[in-house]
N, C-alpha and C positions, 0 to 999 in steps of 0.2 A: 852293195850298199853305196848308194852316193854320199861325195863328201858335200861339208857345208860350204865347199866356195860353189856351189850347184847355182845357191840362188844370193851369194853375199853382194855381186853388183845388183839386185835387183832397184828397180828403181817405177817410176810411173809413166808407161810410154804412151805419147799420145795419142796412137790410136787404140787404144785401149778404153780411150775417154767417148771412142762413136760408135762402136760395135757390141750390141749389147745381147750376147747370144746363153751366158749363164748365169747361176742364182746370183754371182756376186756383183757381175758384169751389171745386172739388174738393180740391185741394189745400189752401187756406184752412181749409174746411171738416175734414180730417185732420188740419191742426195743431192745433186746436183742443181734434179730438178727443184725439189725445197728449199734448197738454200736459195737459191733466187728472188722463191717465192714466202719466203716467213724470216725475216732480219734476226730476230730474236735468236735464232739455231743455224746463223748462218755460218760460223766458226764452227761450229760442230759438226754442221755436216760434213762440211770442204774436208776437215782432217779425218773424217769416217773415210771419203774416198780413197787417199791412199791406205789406209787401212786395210778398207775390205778387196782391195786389189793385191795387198801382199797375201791377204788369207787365203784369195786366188790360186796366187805361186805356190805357195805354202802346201793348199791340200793337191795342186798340182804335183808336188816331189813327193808326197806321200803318195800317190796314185802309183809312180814310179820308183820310190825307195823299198827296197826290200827288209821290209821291217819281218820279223815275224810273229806269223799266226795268231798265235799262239798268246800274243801278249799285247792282242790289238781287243783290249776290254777297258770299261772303265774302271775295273779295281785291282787292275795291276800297275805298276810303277811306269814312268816314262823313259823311255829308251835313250840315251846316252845319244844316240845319232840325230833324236829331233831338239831335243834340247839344246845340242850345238847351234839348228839354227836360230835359237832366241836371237843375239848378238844381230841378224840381219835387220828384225822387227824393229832392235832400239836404234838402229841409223833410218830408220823410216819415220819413227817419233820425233827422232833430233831433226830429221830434215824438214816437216812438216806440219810438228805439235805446236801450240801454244806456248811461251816461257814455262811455265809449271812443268810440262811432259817435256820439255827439252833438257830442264837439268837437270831430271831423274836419270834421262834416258844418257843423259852423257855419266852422270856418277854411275850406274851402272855397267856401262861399257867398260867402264876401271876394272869389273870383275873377270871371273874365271867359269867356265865350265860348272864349277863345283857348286857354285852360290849363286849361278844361273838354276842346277837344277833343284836346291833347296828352295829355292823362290818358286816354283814351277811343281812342285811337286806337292808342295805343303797349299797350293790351290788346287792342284788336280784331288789331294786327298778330302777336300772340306766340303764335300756334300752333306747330307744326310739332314739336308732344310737347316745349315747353315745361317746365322746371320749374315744378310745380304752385306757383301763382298763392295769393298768401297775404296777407295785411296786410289793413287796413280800406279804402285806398283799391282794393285788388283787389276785394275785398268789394262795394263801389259801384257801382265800374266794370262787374263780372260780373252785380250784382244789375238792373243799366241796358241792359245787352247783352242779355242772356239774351233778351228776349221780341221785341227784333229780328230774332237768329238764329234763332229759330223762327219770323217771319215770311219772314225769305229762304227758311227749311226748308220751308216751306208750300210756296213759287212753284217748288221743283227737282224737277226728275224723279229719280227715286231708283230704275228697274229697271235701271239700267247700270252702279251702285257697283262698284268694285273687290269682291273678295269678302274678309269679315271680316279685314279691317285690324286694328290694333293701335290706330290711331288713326280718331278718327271719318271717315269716307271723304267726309263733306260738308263740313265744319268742319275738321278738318284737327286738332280736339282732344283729349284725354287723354279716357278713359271715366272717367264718375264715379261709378258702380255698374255691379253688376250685378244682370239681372233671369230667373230662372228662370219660364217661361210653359210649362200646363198642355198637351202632347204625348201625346198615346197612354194607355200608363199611366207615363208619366216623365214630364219638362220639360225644354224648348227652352230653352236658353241664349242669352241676348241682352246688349250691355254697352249700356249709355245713354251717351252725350254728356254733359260735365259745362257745355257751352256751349249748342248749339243743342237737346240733350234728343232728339234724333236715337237712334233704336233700331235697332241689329242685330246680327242670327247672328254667332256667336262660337261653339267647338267648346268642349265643359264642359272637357275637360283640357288646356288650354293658359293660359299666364301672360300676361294681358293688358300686363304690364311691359315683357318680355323675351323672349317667345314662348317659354321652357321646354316641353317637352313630360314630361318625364318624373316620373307621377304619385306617387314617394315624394317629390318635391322639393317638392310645390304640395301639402300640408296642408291641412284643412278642419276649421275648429271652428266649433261654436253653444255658446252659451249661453240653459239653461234659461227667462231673464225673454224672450227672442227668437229661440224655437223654429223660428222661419221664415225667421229670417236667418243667414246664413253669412257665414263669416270666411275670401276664399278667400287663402291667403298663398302666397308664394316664397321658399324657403329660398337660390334663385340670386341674384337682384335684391334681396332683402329687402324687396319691397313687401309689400301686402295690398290688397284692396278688399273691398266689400259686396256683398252682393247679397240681393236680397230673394224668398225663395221662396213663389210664389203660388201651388203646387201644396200648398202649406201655409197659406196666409192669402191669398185671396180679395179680401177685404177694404182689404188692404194700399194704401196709394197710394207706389207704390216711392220716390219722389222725396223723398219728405215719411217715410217709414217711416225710409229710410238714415239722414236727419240724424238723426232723434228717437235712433237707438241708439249717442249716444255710448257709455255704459259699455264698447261693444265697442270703440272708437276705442281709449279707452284702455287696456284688455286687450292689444290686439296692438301697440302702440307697446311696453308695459311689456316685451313677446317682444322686440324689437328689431327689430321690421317698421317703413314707411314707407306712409303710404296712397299710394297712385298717387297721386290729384287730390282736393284738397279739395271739399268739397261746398258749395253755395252762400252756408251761414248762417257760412263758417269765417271766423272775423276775429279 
């Protein structure tokens, strides 16, 4: 078992910022690119960056931490050894967040082990289509999770999932987009996991909220500045979500595309929609 001074200097080293060879690297890389290019999400992205670079490190020592077996699922408790590293995640916030995530992330470094993994546990436990998860210590928590439950996602067999769920069939969580992938001459509908990042089939006219089926109810808008994204809503549930079409933009990194378009957040809250699940940078 390694201990947690493995990754406590971790920090954002610069060539990190030109070599873009894995999913997170990738991502990193996209926010970048958007923030450049959309002002509105330009604070948001920059602080995603180190973020998604620590999730990096993160599922890096889990690659190499001898956790076991045994207890690498999503409905069992979190190990006392990853937990330790929270404490690295909140000097990444302090050094990098916003005033808001900086003096959480310092009141929290006041704590202990203990009240790191009550904090950490009581998010790993609240699936089961949970209200979407919100505040800055969600924010932490989610940003700290995230590259674990995509290491669980790695080690599960995934051809015997229930078939398109409502909720992730791995994770047990709310989808936090949607992603349209290039099909014939159309595109496959897929919802992502807003936890373990888990992808699957979903039927394009059904309401990932409430199962609706019936297509005058579930509305579809774009907006001009993100031609590629959709705004799929529920006139029944009042929700909405995102989804990012790549049969439109190629290009696109879905993960890192969804957040960048707030202006559309705010368009369909202004309707009286509710997103399903916030997306990871929401605090």
């Amino acid at each position: 078992m390694q201990s947690s001074e493995d990754i406590a200097c971790w920090s954002v080293p610069a060539d990190n910022l030109r070599v873009r060879s894995n999913p997170w690297q990738q991502r990193a890389e996209r926010a970048e690119q958007l923030a450049s290019q959309i002002p509105p999400a330009a604070e948001v992205l920059r602080f995603f960056v180190p973020i998604v670079l620590f999730q990096e490190t993160l599922y890096r020592w889990l690659t190499s931490a001898s956790l076991p077996a045994a207890r690498l699922s999503f409905k069992e408790a979190l190990e006392p050894a990853l937990t330790r590293q929270f404490r690295t995640l909140l000097a990444v916030a302090e050094g990098h967040g916003p005033d808001a995530i900086v003096n959480i992330a310092r009141e929290l470094q006041e704590g202990d082990d203990d009240s790191y993994s009550i904090l950490l546990q009581t998010f790993w436990k609240g699936g089961n289509g949970a209200p979407a998860e919100t505040g800055t210590q969600s924010f932490l928590a989610r940003a700290f999770l995230q590259p674990y439950a995509e290491f669980i996602r790695s080690k599960m067999e995934t051809s015997s999932l229930p078939h398109a769920p409502c909720l992730c069939p791995l994770c047990n969580r709310k989808p936090g987009m949607g992603v349209l992938r290039p099909l014939g001459d159309g595109g496959q509908r897929f919802l992502l996991c807003s936890l373990c990042l888990h992808e699957w089939e979903f039927r394009r006219i059904v309401c990932p909220g409430c199962g609706e089926e019936d297509y005058a109810k579930l509305p579809v808008y774009r907006a001009e500045e993100f031609s590629y994204m959709r705004v799929e809503c529920c006139d029944v549930c009042k929700t909405y979500i995102k989804t990012v079409d790549l049969t439109e933009n190629g290009l696109a990194v879905p993960v890192v595309d969804e957040m960048a378009a707030i202006s559309l957040d705010l368009w369909a809250q202004k309707q009286g929609y509710s997103k399903l699940q916030v997306n990871l940078m929401h605090f």
